[in-house]
C-alpha positions as CSV (number, residue, x, y, z in Angstrom):
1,X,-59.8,-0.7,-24.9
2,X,-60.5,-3.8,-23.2
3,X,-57.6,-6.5,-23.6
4,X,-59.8,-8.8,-26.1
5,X,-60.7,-12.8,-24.7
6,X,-58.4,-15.1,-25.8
7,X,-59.2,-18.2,-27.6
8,X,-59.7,-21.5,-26.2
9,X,-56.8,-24.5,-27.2
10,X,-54.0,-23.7,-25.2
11,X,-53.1,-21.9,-22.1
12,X,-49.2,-20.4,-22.9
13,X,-47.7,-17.4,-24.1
14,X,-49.2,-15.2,-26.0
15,X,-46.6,-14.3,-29.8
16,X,-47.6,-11.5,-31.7
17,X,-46.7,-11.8,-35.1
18,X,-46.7,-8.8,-37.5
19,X,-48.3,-10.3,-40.8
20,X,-48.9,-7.2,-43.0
21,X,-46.6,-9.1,-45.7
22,X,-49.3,-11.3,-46.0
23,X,-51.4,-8.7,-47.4
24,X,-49.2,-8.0,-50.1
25,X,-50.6,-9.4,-53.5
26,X,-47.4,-10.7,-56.0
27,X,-45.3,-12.2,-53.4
28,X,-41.6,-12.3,-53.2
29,X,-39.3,-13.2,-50.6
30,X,-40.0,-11.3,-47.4
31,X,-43.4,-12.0,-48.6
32,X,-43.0,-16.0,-49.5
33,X,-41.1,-16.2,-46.3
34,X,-44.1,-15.3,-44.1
35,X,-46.7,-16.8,-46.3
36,X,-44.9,-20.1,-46.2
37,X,-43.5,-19.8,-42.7
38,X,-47.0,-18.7,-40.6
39,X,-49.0,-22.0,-42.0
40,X,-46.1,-24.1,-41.0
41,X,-45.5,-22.5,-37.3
42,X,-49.1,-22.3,-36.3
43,X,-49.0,-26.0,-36.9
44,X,-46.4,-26.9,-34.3
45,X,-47.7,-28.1,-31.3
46,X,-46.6,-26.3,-27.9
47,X,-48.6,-24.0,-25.4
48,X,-48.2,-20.6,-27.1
49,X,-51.2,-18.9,-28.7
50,X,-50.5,-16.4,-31.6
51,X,-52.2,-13.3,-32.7
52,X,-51.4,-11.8,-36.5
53,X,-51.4,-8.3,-36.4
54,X,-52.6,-6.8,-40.1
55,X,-52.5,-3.7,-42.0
56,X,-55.6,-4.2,-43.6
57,X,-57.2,-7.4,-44.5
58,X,-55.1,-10.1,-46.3
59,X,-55.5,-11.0,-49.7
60,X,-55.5,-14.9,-48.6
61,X,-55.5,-16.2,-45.1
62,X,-56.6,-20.0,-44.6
63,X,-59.1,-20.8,-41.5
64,X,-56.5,-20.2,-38.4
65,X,-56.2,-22.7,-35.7
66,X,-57.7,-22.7,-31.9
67,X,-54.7,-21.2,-30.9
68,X,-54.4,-18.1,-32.9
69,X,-56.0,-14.9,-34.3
70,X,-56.0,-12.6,-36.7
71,X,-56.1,-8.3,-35.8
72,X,-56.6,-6.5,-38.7
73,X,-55.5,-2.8,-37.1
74,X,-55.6,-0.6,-40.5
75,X,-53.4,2.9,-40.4
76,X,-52.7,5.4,-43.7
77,X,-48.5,5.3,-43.4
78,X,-46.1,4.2,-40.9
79,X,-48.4,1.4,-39.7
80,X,-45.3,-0.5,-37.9
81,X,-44.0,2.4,-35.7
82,X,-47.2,4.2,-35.3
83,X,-50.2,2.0,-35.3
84,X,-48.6,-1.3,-34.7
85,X,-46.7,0.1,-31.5
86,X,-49.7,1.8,-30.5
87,X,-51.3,-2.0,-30.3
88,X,-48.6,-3.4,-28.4
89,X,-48.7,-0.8,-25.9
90,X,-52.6,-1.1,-25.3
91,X,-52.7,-5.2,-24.8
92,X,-48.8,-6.3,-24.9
93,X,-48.0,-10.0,-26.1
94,X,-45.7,-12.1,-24.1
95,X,-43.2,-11.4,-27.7
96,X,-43.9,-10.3,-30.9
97,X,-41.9,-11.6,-34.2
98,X,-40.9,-10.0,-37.4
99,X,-40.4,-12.0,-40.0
100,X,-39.1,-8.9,-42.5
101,X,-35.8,-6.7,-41.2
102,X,-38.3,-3.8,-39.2
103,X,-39.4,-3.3,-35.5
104,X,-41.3,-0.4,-34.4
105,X,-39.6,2.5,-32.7
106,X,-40.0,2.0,-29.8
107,X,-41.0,-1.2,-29.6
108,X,-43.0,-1.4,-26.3
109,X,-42.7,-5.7,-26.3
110,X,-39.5,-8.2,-26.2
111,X,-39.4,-9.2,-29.8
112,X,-37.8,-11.5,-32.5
113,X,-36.4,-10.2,-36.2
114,X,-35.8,-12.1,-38.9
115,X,-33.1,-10.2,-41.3
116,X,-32.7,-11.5,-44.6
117,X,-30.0,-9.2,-45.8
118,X,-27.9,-6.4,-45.5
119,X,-26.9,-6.2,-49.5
120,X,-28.1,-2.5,-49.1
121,X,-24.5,-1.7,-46.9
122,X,-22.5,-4.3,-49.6
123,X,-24.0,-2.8,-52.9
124,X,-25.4,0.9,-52.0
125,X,-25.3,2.2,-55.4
126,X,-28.0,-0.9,-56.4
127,X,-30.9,0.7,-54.4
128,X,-32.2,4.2,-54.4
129,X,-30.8,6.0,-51.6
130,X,-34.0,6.9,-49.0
131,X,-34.9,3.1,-49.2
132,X,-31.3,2.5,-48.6
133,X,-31.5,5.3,-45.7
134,X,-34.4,3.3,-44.0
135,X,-32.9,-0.1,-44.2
136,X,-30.0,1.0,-42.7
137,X,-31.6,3.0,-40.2
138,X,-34.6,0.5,-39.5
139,X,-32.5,-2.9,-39.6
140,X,-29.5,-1.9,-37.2
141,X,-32.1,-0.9,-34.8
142,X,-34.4,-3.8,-34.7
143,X,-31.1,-6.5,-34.6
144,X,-29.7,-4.2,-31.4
145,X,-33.4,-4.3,-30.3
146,X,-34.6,-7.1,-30.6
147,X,-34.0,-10.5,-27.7
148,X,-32.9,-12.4,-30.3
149,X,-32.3,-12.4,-34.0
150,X,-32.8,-14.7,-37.2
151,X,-30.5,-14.5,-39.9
152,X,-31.5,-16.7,-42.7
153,X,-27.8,-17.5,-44.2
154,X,-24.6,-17.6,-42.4
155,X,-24.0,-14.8,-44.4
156,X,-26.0,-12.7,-43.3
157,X,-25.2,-13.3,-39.7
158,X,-21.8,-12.6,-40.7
159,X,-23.2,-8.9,-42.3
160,X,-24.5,-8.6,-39.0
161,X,-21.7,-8.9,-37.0
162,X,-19.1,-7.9,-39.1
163,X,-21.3,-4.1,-40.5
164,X,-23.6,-3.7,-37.3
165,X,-21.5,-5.1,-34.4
166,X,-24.2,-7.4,-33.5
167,X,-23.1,-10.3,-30.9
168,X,-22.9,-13.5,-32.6
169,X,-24.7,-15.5,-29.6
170,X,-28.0,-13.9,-30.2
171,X,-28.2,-14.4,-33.6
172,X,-29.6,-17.9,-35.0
173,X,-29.2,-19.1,-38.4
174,X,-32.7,-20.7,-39.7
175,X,-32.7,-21.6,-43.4
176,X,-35.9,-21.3,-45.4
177,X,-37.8,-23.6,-46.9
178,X,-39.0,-24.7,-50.5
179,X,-42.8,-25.3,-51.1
180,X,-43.8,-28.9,-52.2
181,X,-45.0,-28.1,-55.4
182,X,-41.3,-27.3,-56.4
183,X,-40.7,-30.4,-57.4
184,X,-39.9,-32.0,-61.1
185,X,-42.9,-31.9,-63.3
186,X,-45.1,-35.9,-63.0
187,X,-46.4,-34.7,-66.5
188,X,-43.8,-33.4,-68.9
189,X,-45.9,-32.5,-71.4
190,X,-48.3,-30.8,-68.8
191,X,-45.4,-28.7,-68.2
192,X,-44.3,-28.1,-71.6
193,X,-48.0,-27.0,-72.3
194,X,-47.5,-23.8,-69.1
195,X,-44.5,-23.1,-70.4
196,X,-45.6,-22.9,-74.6
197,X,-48.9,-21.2,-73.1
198,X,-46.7,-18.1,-71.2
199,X,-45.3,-17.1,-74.6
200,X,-41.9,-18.7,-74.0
201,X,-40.2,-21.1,-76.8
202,X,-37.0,-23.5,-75.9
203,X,-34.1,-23.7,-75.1
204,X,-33.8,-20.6,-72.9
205,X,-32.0,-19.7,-69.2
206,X,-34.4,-18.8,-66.6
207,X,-33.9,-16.1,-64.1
208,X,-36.2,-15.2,-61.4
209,X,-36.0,-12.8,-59.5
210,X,-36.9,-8.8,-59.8
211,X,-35.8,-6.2,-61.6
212,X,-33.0,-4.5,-60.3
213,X,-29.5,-3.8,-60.2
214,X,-28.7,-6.0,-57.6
215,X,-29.7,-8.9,-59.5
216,X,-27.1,-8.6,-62.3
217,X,-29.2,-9.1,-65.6
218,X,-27.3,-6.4,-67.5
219,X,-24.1,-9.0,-67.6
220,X,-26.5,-12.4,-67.8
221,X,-27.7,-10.4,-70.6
222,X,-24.2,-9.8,-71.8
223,X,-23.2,-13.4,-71.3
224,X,-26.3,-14.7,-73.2
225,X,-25.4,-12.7,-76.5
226,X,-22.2,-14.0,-76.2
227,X,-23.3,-17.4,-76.4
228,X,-25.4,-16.4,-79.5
229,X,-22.5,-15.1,-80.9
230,X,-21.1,-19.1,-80.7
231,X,-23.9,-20.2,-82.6
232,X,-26.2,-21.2,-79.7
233,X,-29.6,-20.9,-80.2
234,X,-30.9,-19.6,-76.6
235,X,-33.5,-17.3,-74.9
236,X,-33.4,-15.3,-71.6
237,X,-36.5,-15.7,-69.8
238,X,-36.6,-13.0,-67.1
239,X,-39.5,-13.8,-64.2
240,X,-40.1,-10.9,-61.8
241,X,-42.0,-7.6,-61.9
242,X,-39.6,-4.3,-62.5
243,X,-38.1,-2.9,-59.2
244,X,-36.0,0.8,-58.7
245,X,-33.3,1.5,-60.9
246,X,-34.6,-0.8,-63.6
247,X,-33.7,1.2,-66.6
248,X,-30.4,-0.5,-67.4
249,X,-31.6,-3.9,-67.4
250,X,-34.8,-3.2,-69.8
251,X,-31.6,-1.3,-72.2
252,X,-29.7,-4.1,-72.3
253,X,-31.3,-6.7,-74.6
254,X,-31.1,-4.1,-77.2
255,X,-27.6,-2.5,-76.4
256,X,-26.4,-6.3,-76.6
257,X,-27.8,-7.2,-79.7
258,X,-30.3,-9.8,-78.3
259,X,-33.9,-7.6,-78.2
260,X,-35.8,-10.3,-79.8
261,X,-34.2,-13.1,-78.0
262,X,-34.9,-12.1,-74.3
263,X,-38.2,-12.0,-72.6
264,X,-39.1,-9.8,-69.5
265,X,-42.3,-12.2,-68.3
266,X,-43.1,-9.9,-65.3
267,X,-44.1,-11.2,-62.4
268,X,-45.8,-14.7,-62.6
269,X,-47.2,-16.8,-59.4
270,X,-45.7,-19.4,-57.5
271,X,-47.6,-22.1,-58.8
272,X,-46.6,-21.2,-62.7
273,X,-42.3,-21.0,-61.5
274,X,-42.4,-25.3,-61.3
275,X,-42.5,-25.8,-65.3
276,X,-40.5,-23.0,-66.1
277,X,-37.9,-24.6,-64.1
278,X,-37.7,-27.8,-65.1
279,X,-38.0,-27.0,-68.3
280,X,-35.5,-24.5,-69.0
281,X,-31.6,-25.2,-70.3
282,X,-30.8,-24.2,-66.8
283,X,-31.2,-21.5,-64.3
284,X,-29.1,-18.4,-63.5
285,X,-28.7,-16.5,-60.6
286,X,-25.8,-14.4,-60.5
287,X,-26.8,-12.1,-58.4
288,X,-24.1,-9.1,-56.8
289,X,-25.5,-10.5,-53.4
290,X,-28.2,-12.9,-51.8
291,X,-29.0,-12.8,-48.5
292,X,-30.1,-16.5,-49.1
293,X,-31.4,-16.8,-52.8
294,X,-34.6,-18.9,-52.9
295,X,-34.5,-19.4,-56.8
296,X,-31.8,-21.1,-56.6
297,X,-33.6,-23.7,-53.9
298,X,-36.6,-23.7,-55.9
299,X,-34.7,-24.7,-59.1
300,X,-32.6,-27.6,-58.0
301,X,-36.1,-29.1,-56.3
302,X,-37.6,-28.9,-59.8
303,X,-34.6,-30.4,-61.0
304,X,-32.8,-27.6,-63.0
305,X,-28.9,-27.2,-63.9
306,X,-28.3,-24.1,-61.5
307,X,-25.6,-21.8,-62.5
308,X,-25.1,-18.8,-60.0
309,X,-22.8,-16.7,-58.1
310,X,-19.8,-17.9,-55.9
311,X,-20.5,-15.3,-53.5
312,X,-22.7,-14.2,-50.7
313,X,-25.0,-16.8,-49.5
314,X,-25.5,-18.7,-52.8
315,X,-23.0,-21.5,-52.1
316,X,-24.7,-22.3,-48.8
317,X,-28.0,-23.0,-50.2
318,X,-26.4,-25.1,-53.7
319,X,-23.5,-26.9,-51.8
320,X,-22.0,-28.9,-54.6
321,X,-25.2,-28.5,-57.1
322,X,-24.5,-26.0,-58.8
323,X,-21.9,-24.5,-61.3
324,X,-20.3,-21.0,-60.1
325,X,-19.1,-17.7,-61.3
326,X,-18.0,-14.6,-60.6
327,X,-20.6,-12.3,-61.2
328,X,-18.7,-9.1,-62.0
329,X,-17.7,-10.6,-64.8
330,X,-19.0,-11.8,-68.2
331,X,-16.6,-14.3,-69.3
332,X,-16.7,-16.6,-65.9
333,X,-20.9,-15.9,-66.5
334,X,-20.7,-16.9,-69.8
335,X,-18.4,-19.7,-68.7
336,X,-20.4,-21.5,-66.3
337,X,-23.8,-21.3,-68.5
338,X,-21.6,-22.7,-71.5
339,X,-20.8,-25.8,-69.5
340,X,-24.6,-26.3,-68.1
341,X,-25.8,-26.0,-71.4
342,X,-23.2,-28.4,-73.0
343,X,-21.6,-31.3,-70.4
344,X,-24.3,-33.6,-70.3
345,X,-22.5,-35.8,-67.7
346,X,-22.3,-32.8,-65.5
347,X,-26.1,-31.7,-66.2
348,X,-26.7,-35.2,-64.9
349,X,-24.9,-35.1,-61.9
350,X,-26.0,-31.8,-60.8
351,X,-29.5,-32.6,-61.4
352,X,-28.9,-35.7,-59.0
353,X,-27.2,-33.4,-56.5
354,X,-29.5,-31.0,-56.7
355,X,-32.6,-32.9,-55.6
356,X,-30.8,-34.1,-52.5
357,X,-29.9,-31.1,-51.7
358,X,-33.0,-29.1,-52.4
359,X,-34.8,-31.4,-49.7
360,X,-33.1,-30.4,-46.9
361,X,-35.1,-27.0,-47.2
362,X,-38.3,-27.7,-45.7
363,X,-40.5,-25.2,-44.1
364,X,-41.7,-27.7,-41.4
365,X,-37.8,-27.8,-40.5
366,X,-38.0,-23.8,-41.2
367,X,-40.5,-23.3,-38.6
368,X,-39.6,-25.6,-35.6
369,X,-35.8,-23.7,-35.8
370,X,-37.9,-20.7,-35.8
371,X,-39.8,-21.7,-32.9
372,X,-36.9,-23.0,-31.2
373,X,-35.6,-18.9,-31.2
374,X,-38.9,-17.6,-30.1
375,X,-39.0,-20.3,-27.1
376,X,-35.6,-18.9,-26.5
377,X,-36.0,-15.2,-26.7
378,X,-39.3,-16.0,-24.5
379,X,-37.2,-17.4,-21.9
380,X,-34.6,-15.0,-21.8
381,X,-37.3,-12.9,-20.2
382,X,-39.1,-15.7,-17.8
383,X,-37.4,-15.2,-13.6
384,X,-35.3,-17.8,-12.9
């Protein structure tokens, strides 16, 4: 096949980017992190030219710019290491970045990975064991692989180091960002109508996040029926659709007493999370490990009391706006969500810490880092 024209607005490199997370339709976070990251990186300005290589069509892709194209390169199963390589090899980009752990093998072009995290070495009994195999298998190779690397927490660059003997020089640390519309509600009572119209009655702790063991809801449930027990009148709220290994976490409500006080909302869009947070109590996230932790961003934009774990890459992204625990354990849970719920000095303060710190995370500042490694890794490979 002939190498296809290129498109006219600039005259440099030539990035492949591999966008089939964009044709995924509830988005998470490999997912969010593309969908948020592309828009903002295609709207850099520079002399390199993109093309976005997809499974099959997206389910929502805005007009692209001058400068970039999409390839929609369909394949029944192992798309990245059959029919993605098979592309590369035909008509080669100057690079090609993966924003989500995975590069073919081989990969036939000098490429960028982002790695989001390696909780899958720290916590192997949360995920099943052949996604656990692939992770393991697929992420150590792309981060040897790849010209450079994107870690999106220090602690994840850590994990890379420290479990795959990765050199620290080639891996940058690039922070995600939060979406504008995460932000505290101009309309209270617009918000309080969303929240009344999902089925979900204050006061209640919000967690977001899906399904899993990794996410710790078996002890937040725990920690909530505790609270009940001291005469508070709470509600979980659970957003996020129901991942592997679920069936502890959908036991626990009624194991802990609390079946009629906790509500597994499934998974809900972006644009619905904004009233939920500002309107909750506060927000938990006391997760066993984060490779970053975006709720926790997206709840201190939106002005929420945040209450998560001390560990992994959680204290990064909060700083000082946020309450911590240890999430192996019920009483420091129960501990920190007592506080948020009760010190109304300290709800105060860490709502006004939170806000400052929650706009730091931009995705504009996302995507120039992000395009600071891929101008790096290009000229790694550029003579002298």
């Amino acid at each position: 096949m002939a190498r296809a024209p290129e498109r006219p607005g600039r005259a440099g490199p030539l990035i492949g980017v591999d966008a089939s997370r964009l044709t995924v339709g509830q988005r998470t976070g490999t997912e969010q992190y593309t969908a948020h990251l592309l828009p903002a990186l295609l709207a850099l300005p520079g002399p390199e030219r993109f093309r976005l290589y997809f499974n099959r069509p997206p389910v929502a892709l805005p007009p692209l710019p001058a400068h970039a194209e999409a390839r929609v390169i369909p394949f029944p199963c192992l798309w990245t290491h059959v029919r993605l390589a098979r592309e590369l090899r035909r008509q080669p980009p100057d690079l090609l970045f993966v924003p989500a752990h995975v590069l073919p093998f081989p990969c036939p072009a000098p490429a960028v990975v982002t790695v989001h995290d390696l909780g899958y070495l720290r916590f192997p009994a949360a995920h099943p064991w052949p996604a656990r195999r692939y992770l393991d298998l697929g992420t150590r190779w792309s981060a040897h692989a790849a010209r450079r690397v994107i870690a999106v927490s220090a602690a994840t660059k850590r994990d890379l180091v420290e479990r795959y003997g990765v050199p620290a020089g080639k891996i940058d640390v690039v922070y995600h960002g939060v979406a504008a519309h995460f932000r505290p509600p101009a309309d209270p009572a617009a918000a309080r109508a969303t929240v009344e119209a999902l089925g979900v009655r204050p006061p209640y702790i919000l967690a977001v996040g899906t399904i899993q063991p990794r996410k710790n809801y078996p002890r937040l449930i725990a920690a909530l029926a505790r609270l009940r027990a001291e005469g508070h009148d709470l509600r979980l709220v659970i957003v996020g659709r129901t991942g592997w290994l679920a069936a502890e976490t959908l036991a626990a409500p009624a194991a802990c007493g609390v079946a009629s006080h906790v509500l597994f909302a499934g998974y809900l869009p972006d644009t619905a999370l904004p009233a939920l947070y500002a309107q909750a109590a506060c927000v938990a996230l006391v997760s066993l490990h984060e490779g970053l932790g975006m709720p926790a961003a997206e709840a201190l934009a939106c002005g929420a009391p945040l209450v998560c774990a001390g560990t992994s890459a959680l204290p990064e992204v909060a700083g000082a706006a946020a309450l911590y625990c240890d999430p192996a354990s019920v009483d420091s849970i129960a501990a920190a969500l007592r506080t948020a719920l009760t010190d109304a000095e300290r709800r105060a303060q860490l709502r006004a810490l939170g806000l400052a710190r929650a706009a730091t995370f931009t995705w504009e500042r996302c995507a120039a880092a992000t395009l600071a490694t891929l101008r790096a890794a290009l000229a790694a490979g550029s003579p002298a």
